[in-house]
C-alpha positions as CSV (number, residue, x, y, z in Angstrom):
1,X,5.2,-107.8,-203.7
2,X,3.9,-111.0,-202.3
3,X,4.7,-114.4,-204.0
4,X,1.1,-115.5,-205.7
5,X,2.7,-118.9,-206.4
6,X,1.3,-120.9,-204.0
7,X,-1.8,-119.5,-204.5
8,X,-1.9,-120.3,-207.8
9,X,-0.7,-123.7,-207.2
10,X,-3.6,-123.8,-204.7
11,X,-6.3,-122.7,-206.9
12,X,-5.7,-124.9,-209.6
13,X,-5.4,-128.1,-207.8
14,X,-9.1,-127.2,-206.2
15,X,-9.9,-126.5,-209.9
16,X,-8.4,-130.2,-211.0
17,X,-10.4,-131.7,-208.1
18,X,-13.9,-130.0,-209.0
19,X,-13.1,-131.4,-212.8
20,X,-12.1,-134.6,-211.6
21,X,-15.4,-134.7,-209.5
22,X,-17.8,-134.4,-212.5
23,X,-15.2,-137.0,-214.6
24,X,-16.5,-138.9,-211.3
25,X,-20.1,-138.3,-211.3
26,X,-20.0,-139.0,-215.2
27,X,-18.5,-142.2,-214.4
28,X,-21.2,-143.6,-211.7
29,X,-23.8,-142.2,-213.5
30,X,-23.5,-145.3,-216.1
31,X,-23.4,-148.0,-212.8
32,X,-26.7,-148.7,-211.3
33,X,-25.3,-151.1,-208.3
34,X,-22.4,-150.3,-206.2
35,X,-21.2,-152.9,-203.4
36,X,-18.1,-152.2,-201.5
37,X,-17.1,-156.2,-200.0
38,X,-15.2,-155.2,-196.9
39,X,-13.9,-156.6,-193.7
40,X,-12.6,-155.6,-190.1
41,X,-9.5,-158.3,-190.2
42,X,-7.4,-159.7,-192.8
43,X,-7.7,-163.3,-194.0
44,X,-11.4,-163.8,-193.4
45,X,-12.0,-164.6,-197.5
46,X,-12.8,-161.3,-198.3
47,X,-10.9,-161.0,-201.8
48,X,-12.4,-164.4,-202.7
49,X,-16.2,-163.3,-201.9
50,X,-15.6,-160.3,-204.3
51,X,-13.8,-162.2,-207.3
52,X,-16.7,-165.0,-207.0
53,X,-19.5,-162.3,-206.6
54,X,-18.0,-160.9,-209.8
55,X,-18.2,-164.3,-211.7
56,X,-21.6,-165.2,-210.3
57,X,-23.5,-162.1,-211.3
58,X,-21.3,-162.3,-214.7
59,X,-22.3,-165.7,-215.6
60,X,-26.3,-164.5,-215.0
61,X,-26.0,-161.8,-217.6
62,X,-25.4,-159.1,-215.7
63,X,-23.1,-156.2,-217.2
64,X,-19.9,-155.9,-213.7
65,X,-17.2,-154.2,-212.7
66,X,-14.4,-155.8,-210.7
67,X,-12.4,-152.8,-208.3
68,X,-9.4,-154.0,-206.8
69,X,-9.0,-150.9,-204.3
70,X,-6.8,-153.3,-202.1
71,X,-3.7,-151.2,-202.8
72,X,-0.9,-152.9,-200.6
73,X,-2.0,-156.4,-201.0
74,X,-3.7,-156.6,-204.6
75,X,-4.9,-160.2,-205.3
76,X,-7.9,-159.8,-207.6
77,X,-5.9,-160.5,-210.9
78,X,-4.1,-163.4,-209.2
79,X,-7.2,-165.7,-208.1
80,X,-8.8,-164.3,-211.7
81,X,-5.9,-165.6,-213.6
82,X,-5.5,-162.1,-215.3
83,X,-2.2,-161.4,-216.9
84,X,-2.8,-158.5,-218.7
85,X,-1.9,-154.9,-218.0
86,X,-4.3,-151.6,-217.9
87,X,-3.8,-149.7,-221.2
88,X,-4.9,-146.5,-222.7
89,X,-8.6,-146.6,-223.9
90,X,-9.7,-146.2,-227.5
91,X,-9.8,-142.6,-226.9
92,X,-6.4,-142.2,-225.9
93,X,-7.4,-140.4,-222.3
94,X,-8.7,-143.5,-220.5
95,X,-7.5,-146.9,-218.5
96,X,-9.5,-149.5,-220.5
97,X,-9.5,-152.2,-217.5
98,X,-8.9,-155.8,-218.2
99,X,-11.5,-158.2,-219.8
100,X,-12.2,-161.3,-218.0
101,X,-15.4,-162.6,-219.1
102,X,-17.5,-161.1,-222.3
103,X,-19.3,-158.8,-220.1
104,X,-17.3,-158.5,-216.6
105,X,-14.2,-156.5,-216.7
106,X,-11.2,-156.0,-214.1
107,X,-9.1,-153.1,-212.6
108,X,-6.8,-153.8,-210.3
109,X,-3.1,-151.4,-209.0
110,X,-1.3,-154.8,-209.7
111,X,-2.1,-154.4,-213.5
112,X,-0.5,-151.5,-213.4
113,X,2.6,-152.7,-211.9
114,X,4.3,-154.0,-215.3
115,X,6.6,-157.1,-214.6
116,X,7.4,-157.1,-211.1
117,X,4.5,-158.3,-209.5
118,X,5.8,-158.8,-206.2
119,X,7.0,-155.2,-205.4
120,X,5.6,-153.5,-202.7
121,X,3.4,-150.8,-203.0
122,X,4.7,-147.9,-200.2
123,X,2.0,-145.4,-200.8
124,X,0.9,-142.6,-198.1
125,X,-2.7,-141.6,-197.6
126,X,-3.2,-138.9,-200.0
127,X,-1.6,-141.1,-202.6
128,X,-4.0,-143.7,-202.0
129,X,-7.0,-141.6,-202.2
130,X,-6.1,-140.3,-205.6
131,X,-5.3,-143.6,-206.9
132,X,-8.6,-144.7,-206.2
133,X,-10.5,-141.3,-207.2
134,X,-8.5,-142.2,-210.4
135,X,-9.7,-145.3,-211.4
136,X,-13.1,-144.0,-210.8
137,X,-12.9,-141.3,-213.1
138,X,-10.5,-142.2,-216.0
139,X,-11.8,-146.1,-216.4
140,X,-13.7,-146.1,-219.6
141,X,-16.6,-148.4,-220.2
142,X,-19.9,-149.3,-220.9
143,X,-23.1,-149.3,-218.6
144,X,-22.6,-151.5,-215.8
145,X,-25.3,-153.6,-213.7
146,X,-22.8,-153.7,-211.2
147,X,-19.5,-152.1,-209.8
148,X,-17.9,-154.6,-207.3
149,X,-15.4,-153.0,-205.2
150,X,-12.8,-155.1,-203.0
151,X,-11.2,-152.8,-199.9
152,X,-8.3,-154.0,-197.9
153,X,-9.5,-154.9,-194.4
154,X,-10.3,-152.3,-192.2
155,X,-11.7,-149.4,-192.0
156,X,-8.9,-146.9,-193.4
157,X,-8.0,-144.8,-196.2
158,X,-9.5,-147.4,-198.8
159,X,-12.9,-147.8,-197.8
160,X,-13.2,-144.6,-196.6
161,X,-12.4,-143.2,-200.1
162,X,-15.6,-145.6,-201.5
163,X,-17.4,-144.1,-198.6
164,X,-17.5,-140.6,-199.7
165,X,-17.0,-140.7,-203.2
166,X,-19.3,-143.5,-204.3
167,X,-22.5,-142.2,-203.1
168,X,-25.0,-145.0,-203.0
169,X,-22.5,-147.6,-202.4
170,X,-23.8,-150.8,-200.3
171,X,-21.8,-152.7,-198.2
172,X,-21.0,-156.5,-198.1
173,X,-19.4,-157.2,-194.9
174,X,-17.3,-160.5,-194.9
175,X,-16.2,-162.5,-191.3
176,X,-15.7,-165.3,-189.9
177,X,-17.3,-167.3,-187.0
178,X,-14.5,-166.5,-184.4
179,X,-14.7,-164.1,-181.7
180,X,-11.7,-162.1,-183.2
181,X,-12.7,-161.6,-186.5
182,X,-16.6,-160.6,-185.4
183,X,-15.0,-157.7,-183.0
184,X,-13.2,-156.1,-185.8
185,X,-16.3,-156.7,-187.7
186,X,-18.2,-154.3,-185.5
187,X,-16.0,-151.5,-186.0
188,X,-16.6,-152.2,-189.9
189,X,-20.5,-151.9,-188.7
190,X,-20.0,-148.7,-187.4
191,X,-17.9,-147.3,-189.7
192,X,-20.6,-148.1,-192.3
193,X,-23.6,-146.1,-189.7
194,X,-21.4,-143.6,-189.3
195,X,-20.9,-142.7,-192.8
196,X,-24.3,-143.5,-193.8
197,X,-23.6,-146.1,-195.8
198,X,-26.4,-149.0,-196.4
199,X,-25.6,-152.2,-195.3
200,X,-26.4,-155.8,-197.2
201,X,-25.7,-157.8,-194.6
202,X,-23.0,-159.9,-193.4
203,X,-21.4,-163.5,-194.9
204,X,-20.0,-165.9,-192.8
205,X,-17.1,-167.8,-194.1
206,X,-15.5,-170.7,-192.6
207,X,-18.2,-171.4,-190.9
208,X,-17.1,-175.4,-191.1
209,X,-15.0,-178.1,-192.6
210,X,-16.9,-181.6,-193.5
211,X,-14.7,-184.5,-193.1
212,X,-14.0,-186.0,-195.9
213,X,-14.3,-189.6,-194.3
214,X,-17.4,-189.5,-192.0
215,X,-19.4,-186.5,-193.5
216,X,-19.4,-184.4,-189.9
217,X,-19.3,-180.8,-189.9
218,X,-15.8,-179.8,-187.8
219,X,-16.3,-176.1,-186.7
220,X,-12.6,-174.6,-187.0
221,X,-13.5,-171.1,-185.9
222,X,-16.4,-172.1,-183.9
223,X,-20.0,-171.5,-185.1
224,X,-22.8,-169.5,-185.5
225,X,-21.0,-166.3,-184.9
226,X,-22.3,-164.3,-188.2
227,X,-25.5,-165.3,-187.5
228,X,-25.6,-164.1,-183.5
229,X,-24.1,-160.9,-184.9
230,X,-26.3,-160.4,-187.3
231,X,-29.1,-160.6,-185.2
232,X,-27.8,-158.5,-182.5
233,X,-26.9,-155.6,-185.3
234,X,-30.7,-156.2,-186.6
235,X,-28.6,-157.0,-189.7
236,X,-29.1,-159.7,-192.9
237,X,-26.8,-162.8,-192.7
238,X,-27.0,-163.5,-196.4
239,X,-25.5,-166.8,-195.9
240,X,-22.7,-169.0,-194.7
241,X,-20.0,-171.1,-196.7
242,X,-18.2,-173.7,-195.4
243,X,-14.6,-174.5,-195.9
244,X,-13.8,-175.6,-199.3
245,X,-10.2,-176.5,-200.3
246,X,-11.0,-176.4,-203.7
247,X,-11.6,-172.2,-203.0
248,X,-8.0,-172.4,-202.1
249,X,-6.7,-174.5,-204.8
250,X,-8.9,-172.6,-207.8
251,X,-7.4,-169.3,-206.2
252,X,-4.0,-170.2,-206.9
253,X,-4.6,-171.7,-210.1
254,X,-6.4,-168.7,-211.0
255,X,-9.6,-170.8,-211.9
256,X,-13.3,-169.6,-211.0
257,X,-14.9,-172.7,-212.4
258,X,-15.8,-174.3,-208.9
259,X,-19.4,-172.4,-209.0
260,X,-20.2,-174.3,-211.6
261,X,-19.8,-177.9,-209.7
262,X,-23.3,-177.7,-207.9
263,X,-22.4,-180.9,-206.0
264,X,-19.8,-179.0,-203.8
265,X,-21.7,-177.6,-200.8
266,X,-19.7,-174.3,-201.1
267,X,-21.0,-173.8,-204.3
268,X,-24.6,-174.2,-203.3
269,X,-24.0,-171.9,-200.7
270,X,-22.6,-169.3,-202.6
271,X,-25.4,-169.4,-205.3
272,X,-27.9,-168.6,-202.8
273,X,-25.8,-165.5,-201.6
274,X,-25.7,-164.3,-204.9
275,X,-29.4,-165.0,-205.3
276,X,-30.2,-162.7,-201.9
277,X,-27.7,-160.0,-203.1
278,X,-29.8,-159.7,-206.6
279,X,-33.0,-159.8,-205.0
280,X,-32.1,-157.2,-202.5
281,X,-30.5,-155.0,-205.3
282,X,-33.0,-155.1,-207.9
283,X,-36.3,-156.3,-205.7
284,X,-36.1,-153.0,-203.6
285,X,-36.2,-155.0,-200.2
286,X,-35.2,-153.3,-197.1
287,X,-31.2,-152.5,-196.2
288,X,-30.3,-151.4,-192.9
């Protein structure tokens, strides 16, 4: 007789996987918004337009999620200021994710790293994708305005797990004005057409430093590049923020408070992101 082992082994991970696939329905059925903030390079801001996105929508009321699927390099809890760890939920079979603000909430690997922060996270493809199919299905919660999801740059295992198991998911493509960084973009454009997924539009960061001594805008990483692409992609460019060293500071320090300092021309800026993203989400205008 034949061994019926692996069979068995077979048929009841498929089985595991269907259940898990309703846990994740269950789970998006409570989310009306889903944005996936992605990017084609690294070091464009991407992390930092997620974690603020978070806080903005947060401090108007709305009920959000913060997703840290950025396995290898998690820095959501970090720029949050988050020291806590994921623990069981009240029922005993959940992750209850971390509370940052009354009504925004946090999940992030690195919270489930214990003490040792810094250790590196060597994790193959399939590993990834279950991590992340994971904290879909197990995180326990309330009904959420919005699920904000932060992907490693690129257009690999991370985002492409978001892609097909968060149906309705928009995307939030971050870059900067430099050649470089808007070529990788494009592959982050395509990915997005080729699996379907509806776009927001783009956010140019960088986009210029204003001297602190004579007021002129100096363009670092050249200009006008988000805006050029987004034209040429027929897509949105929902805004562009200049640089601010108090982003970088209030990262480190884990503080979020700079959106509230209206003076600061980043701040502005941001707001009236924020303000398009809403009025695209909930006003039912046109994504391509």
């Amino acid at each position: 007789m034949k061994s019926t082992g692996h069979s068995c082994s077979s048929q009841n991970q498929k089985n595991q996987h269907r259940m898990q696939d309703k846990e994740i329905e269950a789970s998006l059925s409570h989310i009306r918004n889903k944005i996936l903030v992605m990017s084609g390079k690294g070091g464009v801001g991407k992390s930092s337009v997620a974690a603020y996105l978070s806080v903005a929508l947060a401090k108007m009321n709305k009920k959000v999620g913060l997703m840290d699927v950025d396995l290898h390099g998690p820095s959501i809890p970090r720029m949050l200021g988050l020291k806590g760890t994921i623990g069981p939920g009240v029922k005993g079979s959940k992750a209850t994710p971390i509370q940052y603000l009354p009504n925004m909430q946090v999940i992030s690997v690195e919270s489930l790293m214990g003490e040792d922060k810094d250790a590196a996270t060597i994790w193959r493809g399939p590993l990834k994708i279950g991590v992340i199919r994971q904290f879909i299905s197990d995180i326990e919660g309330n009904d959420l305005d919005y699920l904000i999801i932060d992907a490693p740059p690129g257009t690999g295992d991370e985002p492409l797990t978001v892609a097909q198991t968060i149906p309705g998911a928009k995307a939030l493509i971050v870059t900067t004005p430099q050649e470089i960084s808007l070529a990788d973009v494009r592959k982050s454009i395509r990915f997005c057409r080729q699996f379907h997924m509806e776009i927001l539009g783009l956010v140019e960061n960088m986009s210029g430093l204003t001297c602190p001594h004579c007021g002129e805008t100096i363009d670092l990483f050249k200009s006008n590049g988000g805006m050029l692409t987004a034209k040429r992609e027929n897509l949105r460019l929902l805004g562009s923020l200049p640089i601010e060293p108090q982003v970088v500071s209030g990262g480190d320090d884990g503080n979020m408070s700079i959106l509230e300092n209206m003076e600061i021309p980043f701040s502005n800026s941001f707001n009236k992101i924020v303000e398009a993203v809403v009025e695209i989400m909930e006003g039912k205008k046109g994504l391509h």
